[in-house]
N, C-alpha and C positions, 0 to 999 in steps of 0.2 A: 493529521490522521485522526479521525474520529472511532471511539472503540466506546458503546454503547454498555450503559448498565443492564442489568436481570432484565428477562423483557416478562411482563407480568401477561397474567390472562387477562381480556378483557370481561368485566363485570359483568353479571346475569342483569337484565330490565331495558333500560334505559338506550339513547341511540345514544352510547360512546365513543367519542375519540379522541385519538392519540394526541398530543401536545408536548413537544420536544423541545427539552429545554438544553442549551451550552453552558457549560462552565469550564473555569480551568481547574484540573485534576489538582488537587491536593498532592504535596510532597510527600512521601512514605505510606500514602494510604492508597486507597481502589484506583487505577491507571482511568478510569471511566472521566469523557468529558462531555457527555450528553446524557440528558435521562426523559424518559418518555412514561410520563403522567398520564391516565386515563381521565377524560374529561367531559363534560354536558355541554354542547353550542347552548349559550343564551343570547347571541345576537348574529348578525354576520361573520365579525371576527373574535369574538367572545366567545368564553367559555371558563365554565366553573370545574375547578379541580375537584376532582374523585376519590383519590388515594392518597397516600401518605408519602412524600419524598423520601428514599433513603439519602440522596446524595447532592440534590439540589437546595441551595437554602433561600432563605426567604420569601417561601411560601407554603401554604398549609392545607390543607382538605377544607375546600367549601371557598378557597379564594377564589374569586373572577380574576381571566389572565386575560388579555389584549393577546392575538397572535398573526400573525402573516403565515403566506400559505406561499408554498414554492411551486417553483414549476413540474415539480414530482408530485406534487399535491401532500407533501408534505408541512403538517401545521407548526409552527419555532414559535414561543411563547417570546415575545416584545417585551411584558413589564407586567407587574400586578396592576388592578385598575381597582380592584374591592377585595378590603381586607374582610374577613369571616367574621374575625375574633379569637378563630381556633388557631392551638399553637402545635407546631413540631418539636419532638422531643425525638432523638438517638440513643437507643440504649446497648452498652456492646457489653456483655458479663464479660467477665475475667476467667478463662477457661481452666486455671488454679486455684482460682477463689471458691469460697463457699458451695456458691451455684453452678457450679462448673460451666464447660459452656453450652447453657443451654437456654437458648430463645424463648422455649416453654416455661422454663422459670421465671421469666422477667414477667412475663404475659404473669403468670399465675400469684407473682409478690404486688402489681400493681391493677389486677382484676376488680381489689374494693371502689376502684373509683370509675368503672365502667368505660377505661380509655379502648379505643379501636386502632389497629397498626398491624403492620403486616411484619415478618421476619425472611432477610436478604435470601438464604441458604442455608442447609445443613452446613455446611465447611464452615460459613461466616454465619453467626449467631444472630447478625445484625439487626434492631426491632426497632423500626420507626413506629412511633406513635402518632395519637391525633389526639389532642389533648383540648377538649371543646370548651369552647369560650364562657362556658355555666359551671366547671369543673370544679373543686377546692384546690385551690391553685396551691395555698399554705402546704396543705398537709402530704399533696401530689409531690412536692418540694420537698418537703421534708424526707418523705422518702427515696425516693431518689440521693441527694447529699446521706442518708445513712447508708446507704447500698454503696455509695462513692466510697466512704468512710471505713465501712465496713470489707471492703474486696471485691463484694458483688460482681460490681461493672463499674463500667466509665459511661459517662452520657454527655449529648450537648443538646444546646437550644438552636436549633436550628434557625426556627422563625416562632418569635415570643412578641406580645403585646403590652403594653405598659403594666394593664394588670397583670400580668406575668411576673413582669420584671420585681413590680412594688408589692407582690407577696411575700 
């Protein structure tokens, strides 16, 4: 049984489409085992992701995805083909903690560093970012591990790159 993530709006400009990606649902957390990335054709079967994953990992906004097309004419992403540089970061507040839970505040403690990311629902706080490949990766880091430290929230790296890693 397939039961689909948040379905977003598609974005103002550009001829976007949809790119559906499978995974298996995580134990205890979002029952969801497909999620649908808005995306740019740059070739036949190409295309460059758009948006920020809440729920698929290992890939980022600005990755080239390889995708097959069904006979619904539905696009299922195959595998990355070009990484960006850019990384995914999940941020969930702590709805006891300091910040209560509020998506707005996550967005507004890590605003100095100009990251772009959407937030899941009101009920679920949940704020994927898109943390670009030019970013201060140290200091992005550091804040985050004090917000973890602190009560803030909880976060993961969804999809990180060696400078990632080695800051």
């Amino acid at each position: 049984m397939t039961s689909t993530a948040l379905d977003r709006q598609r974005p103002n400009g550009a001829q976007y489409v949809k790119i559906w990606f499978r995974f298996v649902p995580r134990e205890g957390w979002l029952p969801y085992d497909t999620e649908g990335l808005w995306a740019v054709e740059v070739g036949p079967d190409v295309a460059r992701v758009s948006n920020v994953p809440f729920l698929q990992d290992g890939v980022a906004e600005g990755d080239v995805v390889r995708f097959m097309t069904d006979p619904d004419g539905i696009r299922w992403a195959t595998g990355r083909v070009e990484a960006s540089g850019n990384c995914t970061v999940r941020v969930l507040p702590i709805p006891s903690g300091p910040l209560g839970p509020s998506a707005q505040a996550v967005h507004d403690r890590l605003a100095p560093f100009g990251l772009g990311g959407e937030s899941f629902s009101e009920d679920l706080p949940l704020v994927a970012l898109n943390v670009p490949a030019d970013a201060d990766f140290p200091r992005i880091k550091a804040v985050l591990l004090q917000g973890e430290a602190e009560g803030w929230w909880q976060f993961e790296e969804a999809c990180v790159t060696d400078a990632w890693k080695t800051a």
